[in-house]
C-alpha positions in Angstrom: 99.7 120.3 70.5 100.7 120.3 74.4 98.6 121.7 76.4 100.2 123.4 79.7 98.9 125.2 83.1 100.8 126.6 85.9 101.1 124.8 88.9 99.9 125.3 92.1 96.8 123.4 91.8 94.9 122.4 95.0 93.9 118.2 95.0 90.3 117.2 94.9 89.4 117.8 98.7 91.8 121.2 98.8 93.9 120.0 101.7 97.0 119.8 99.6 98.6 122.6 96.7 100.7 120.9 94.4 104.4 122.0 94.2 105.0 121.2 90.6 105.5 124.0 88.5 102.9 123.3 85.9 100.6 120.4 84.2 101.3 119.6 80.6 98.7 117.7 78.6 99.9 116.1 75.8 97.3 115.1 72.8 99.4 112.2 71.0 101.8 109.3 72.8 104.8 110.9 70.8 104.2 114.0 72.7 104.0 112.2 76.3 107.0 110.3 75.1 109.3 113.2 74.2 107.7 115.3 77.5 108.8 112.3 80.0 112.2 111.9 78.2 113.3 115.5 78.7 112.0 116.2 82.0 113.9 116.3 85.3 111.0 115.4 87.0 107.6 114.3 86.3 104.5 112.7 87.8 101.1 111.7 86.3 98.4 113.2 87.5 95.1 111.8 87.2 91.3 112.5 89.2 93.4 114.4 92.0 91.7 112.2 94.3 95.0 111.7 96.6 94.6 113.1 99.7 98.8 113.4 100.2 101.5 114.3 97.8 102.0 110.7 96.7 101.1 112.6 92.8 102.9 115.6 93.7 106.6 116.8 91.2 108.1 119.4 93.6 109.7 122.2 91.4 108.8 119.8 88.1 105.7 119.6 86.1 102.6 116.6 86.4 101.4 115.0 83.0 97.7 114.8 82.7 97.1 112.3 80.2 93.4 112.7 79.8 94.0 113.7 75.8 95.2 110.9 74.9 93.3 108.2 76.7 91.2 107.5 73.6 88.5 104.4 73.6 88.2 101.5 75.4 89.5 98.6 73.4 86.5 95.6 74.1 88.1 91.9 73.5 85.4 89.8 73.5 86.8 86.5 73.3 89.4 87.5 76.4 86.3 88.9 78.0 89.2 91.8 79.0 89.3 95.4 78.4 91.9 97.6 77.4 91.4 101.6 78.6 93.9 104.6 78.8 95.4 105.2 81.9 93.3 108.4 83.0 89.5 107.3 81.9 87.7 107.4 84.8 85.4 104.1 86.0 82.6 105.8 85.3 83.1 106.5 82.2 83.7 103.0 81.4 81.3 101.0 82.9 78.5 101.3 81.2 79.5 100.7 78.4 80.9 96.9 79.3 77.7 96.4 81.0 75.9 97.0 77.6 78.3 94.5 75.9 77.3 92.1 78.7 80.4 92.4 80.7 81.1 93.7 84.2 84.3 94.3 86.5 84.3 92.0 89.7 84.6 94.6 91.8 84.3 99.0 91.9 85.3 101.5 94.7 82.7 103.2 96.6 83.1 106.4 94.0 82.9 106.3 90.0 84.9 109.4 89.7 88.5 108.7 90.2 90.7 107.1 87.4 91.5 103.9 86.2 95.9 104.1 86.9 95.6 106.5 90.1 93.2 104.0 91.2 95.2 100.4 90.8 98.6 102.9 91.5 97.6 103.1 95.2 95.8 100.3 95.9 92.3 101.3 95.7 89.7 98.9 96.7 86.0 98.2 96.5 84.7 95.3 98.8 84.0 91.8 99.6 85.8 88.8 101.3 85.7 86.7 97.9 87.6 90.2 96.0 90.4 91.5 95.9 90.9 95.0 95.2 90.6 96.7 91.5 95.1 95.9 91.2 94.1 92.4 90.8 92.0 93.2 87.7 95.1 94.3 85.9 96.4 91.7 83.0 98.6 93.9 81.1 100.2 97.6 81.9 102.0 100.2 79.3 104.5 101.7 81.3 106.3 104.9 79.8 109.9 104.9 81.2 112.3 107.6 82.2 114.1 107.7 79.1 110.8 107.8 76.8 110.7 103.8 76.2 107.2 102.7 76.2 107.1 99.0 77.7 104.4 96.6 78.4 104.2 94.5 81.0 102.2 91.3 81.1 100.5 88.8 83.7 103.2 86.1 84.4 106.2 88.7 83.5 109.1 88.6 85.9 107.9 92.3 87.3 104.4 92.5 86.8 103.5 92.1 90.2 106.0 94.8 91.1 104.4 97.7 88.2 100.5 97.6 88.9 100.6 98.9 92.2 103.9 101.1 91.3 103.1 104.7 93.2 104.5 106.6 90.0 107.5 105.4 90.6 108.4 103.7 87.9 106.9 105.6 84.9 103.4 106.9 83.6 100.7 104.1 83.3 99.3 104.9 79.7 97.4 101.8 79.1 95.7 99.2 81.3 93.9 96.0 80.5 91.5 94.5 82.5 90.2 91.2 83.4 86.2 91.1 83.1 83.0 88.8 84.0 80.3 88.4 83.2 77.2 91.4 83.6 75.3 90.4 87.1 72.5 92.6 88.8 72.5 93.6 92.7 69.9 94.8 95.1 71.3 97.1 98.1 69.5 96.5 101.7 71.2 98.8 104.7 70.5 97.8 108.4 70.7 100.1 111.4 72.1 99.4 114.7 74.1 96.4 114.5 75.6 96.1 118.4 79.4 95.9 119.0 79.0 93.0 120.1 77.7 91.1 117.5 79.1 92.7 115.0 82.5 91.5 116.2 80.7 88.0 117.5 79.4 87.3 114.2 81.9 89.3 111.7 82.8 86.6 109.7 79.2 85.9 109.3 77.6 89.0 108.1 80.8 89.6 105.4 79.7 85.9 104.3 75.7 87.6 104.3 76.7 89.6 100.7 78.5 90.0 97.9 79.8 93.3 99.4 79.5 94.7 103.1 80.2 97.9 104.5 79.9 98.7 107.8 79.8 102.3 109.3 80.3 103.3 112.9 82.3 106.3 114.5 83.6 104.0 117.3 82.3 105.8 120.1 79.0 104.5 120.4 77.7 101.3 121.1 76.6 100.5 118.2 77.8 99.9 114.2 75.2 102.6 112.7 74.8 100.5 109.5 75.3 97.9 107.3 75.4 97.8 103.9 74.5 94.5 102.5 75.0 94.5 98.4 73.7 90.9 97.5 74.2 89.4 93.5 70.5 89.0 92.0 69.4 87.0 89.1 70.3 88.6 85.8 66.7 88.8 84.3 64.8 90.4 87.3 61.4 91.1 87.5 59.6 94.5 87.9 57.5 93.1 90.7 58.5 94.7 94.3 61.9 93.0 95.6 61.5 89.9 98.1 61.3 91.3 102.1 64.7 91.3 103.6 65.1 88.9 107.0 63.4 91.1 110.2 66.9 91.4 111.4 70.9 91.1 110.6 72.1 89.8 114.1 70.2 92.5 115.9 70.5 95.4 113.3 67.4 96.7 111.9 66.4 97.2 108.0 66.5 101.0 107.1 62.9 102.5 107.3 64.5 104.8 104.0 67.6 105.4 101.5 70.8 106.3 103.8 74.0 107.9 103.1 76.8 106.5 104.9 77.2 109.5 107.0 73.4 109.5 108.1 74.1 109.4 112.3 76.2 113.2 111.2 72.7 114.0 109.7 74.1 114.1 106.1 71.1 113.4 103.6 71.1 110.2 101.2 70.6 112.3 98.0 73.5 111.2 95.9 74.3 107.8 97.2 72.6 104.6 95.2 69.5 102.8 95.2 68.6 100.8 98.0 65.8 99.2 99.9 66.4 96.4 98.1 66.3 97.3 94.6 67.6 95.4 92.0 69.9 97.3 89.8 73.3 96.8 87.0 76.6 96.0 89.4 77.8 99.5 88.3 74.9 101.1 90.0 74.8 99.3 93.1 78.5 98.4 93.7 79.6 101.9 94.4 78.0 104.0 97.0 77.5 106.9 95.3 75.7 107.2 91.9 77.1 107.6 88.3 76.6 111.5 88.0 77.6 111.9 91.0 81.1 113.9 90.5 82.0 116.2 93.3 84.6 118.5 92.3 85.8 119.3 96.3 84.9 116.9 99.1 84.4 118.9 102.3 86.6 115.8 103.5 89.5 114.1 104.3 90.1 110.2 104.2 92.2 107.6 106.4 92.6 104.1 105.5 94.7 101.3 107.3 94.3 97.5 106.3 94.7 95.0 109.1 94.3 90.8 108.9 91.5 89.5 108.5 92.4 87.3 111.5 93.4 90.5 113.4 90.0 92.6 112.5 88.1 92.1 115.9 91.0 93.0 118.1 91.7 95.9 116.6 88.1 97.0 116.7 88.4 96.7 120.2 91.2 98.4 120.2 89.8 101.2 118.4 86.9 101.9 120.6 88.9 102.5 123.4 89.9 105.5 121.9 87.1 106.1 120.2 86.4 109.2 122.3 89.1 110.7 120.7 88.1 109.9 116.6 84.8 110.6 117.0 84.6 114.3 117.5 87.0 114.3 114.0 84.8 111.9 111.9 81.9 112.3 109.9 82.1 108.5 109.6 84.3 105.3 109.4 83.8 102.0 107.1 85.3 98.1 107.5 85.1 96.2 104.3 87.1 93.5 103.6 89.6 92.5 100.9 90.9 89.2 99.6 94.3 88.5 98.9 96.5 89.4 96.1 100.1 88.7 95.0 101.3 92.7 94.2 104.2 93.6 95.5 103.1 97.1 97.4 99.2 96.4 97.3 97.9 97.1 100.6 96.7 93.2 100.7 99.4 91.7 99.2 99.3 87.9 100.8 97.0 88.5 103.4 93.3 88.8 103.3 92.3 92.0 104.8 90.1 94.3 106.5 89.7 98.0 105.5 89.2 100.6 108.0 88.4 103.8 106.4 88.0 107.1 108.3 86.5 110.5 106.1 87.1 113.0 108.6 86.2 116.4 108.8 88.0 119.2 107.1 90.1 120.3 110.0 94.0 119.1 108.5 95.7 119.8 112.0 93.4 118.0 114.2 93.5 115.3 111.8 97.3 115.2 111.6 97.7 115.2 115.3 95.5 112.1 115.5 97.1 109.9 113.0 99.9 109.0 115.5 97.6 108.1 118.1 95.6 106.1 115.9 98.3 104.4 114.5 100.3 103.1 117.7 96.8 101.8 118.6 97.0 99.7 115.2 100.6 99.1 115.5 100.1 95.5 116.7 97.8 94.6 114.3 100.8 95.0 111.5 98.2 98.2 109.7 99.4 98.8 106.2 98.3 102.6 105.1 96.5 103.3 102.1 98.9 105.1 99.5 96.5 107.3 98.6 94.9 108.5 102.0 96.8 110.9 104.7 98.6 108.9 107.2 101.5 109.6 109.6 103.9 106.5 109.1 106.3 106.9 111.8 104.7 103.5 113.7 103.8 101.9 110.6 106.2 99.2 109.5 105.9 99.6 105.7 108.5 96.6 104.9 106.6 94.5 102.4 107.7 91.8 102.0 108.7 92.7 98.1 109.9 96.3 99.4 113.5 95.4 98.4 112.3 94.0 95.1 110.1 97.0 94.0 113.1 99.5 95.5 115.5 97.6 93.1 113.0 97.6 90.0 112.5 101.3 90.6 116.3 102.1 90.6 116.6 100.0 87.5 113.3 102.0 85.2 114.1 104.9 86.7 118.3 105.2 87.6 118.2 108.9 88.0 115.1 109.3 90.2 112.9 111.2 87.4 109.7 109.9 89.3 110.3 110.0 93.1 109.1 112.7 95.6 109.0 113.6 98.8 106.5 111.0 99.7 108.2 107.8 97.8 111.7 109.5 99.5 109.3 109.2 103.1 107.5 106.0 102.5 109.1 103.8 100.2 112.9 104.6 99.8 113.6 105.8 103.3 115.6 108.7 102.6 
């Protein structure tokens, strides 16, 4: 039995109230398939983690798929997985870590869903990874007229569907690509100066399996690193080994911090660190497992630069760093490797990440974006799809941007899944 709400529901950090006039939640396939086939216009909706309207059905309803996601599908012998499109990667891994499996790499929060996620090009970090797209073997895609197709790894379009913006269908099923179970100890350092920390860049990202770095670009220093380093499966109980005295200047943490420790916020929900060994799904993210905030008193930024490009435009970025700072509780650079999707935010090009969680204050925000982004412009940013960003000095011509505008027309001839953003962003109309 469909499930349905009325619209005019408010995303996860409450900057943005959805236009469409309701949410249906369908509780077999059948029912998803006959909902898509007779709508107008439609839009899945999944952890309402999206910060724009990229989710958003104007005047037409969303499809929350969470009753129908059902279990994960385990297949051993492929060492893959196979989950519904809204389970959440928290939910799931656990349970491949008790089956001794892991996923190469997790975002910084367990909360959000598996489809929104690999839709938008969400990322976790590490120079050797690409982002959690990559992951992606094989995709159910449920069409405009109600056809249910899969796409596979080596298909013609594949590359063109994972990272697809909803705007080709509704992602019902997803499986993923998975590795062995590995263990990781956490170490953060304070104080790394600006100047080594663009002297020796290459360096520190080489130092772990996963790096962060946060700053707010107005002082003179990076605030802190985050240094997630692979451990031997079987640890011991013992104390872990000291970490070096120093990371090219920076200091180890005297006790747990939260990213946004310089703004004074306290470390109480982020994971285990000082160098404690723990399962990748407890160390990988930056925030722990129960950890499920249903409105973040926040709003997030992301542009990806190359690699090769990274220390200019951090330069580039402190100049005006007067201007971000007084907006940010706090900025992160990760990096990305490569991947061959069409619309993926590092698609042929290894990347850097530069994140920006700002305060709640929308029209400052807004107003900034352009600034921020003509100060990127010659570093080619690309936007993440999920984060607020102005576009107008963006060039967002992919290099498949004809390709995935061609395969949307054909999926989707009478434009059941675009929205104002796709109409902004993608199709240029």
């Amino acid at each position: 039995m469909i499930e349905s709400a009325r619209g005019a529901a408010a995303n996860w950090a409450g900057n943005l109230t959805y236009g469409a006039r309701e949410v249906l939640t369908p509780r077999t396939l059948d029912e998803a398939r006959e909902l898509v086939a007779s709508a107008e216009r439609i839009k899945a909706l999944g952890s309402r983690h999206s910060f724009n309207d990229v989710a958003d059905s104007p005047g037409g309803v969303q499809l929350d798929l969470s009753g129908i996601s059902g279990s994960p599908s385990l297949d051993t012998r492929a060492a893959t997985v196979t989950v519904g499109g809204s389970v959440r990667y928290g939910d799931l891994v656990a349970r491949l870590d008790e089956a001794g499996f892991a996923l190469e790499n997790l975002a910084s929060l367990p909360h959000i869903t598996v489809a929104g996620s690999v839709a938008t090009g969400t990322h976790g970090s590490g120079e050797r990874h690409p982002g959690l797209a990559a992951a992606v073997s094989a995709v159910d895609l449920l069409t405009a007229d109600g056809s249910l197709l899969t796409f596979t790894r080596g298909d013609a379009d594949f590359a063109g569907v994972v990272v697809g913006l909803g705007a080709l269908g509704v992602v019902t099923r997803l499986t993923l690509d998975l590795i062995p179970s590995f263990t990781v100890r956490q170490d953060v350092f304070d104080n790394l100066p600006w100047s080594a920390a663009v002297e020796h860049f290459d360096e520190i990202q080489a130092a772990g399996y996963s790096v962060s770095l946060f700053t707010n670009w107005a002082r003179d220093v990076v605030d802190q690193v985050w240094l997630k380093s692979r451990t031997p499966t079987e640890f011991p109980a013992s104390p872990p080994a000291a970490v070096p005295p120093s990371l090219f200047g920076a200091v180890p943490a005297d006790g747990p911090r939260h990213p946004a420790h310089a703004a004074g916020v306290p470390a109480g929900n982020t994971t285990a660190q000082l160098g404690a060994p723990g399962p990748w799904y407890d160390r990988l993210p930056h925030f722990r497992l129960g950890f499920t905030p249903s409105v973040g008193a926040e709003l997030q930024t992301e542009y990806f630069v190359p690699r090769a490009a990274a220390p200019a435009a951090f330069e580039a970025l402190r100049g005006i760093g007067h201007l971000i700072a007084p907006l940010l509780l706090v900025s992160e650079i990760r990096t990305i490797a490569a991947d061959d999707l069409w619309l993926s935010p590092s698609s042929g090009r290894d990347s850097v990440a530069i994140h920006f969680t700002w305060l709640p204050r929308p029209p400052e925000v807004e107003t900034l974006l352009p600034t921020i982004e003509s100060t990127l412009a010659p570093f080619a940013p690309r936007p993440h799809w999920g984060k607020l960003f102005h576009g107008e000095a963006l060039d967002l011509a992919y290099p498949r941007s004809a390709d995935f505008r061609s395969l949307a027309t054909r999926l989707d001839p009478g434009g059941k899944f675009r929205n104002p953003f796709l109409d902004r962003h993608v199709f240029g109309s």
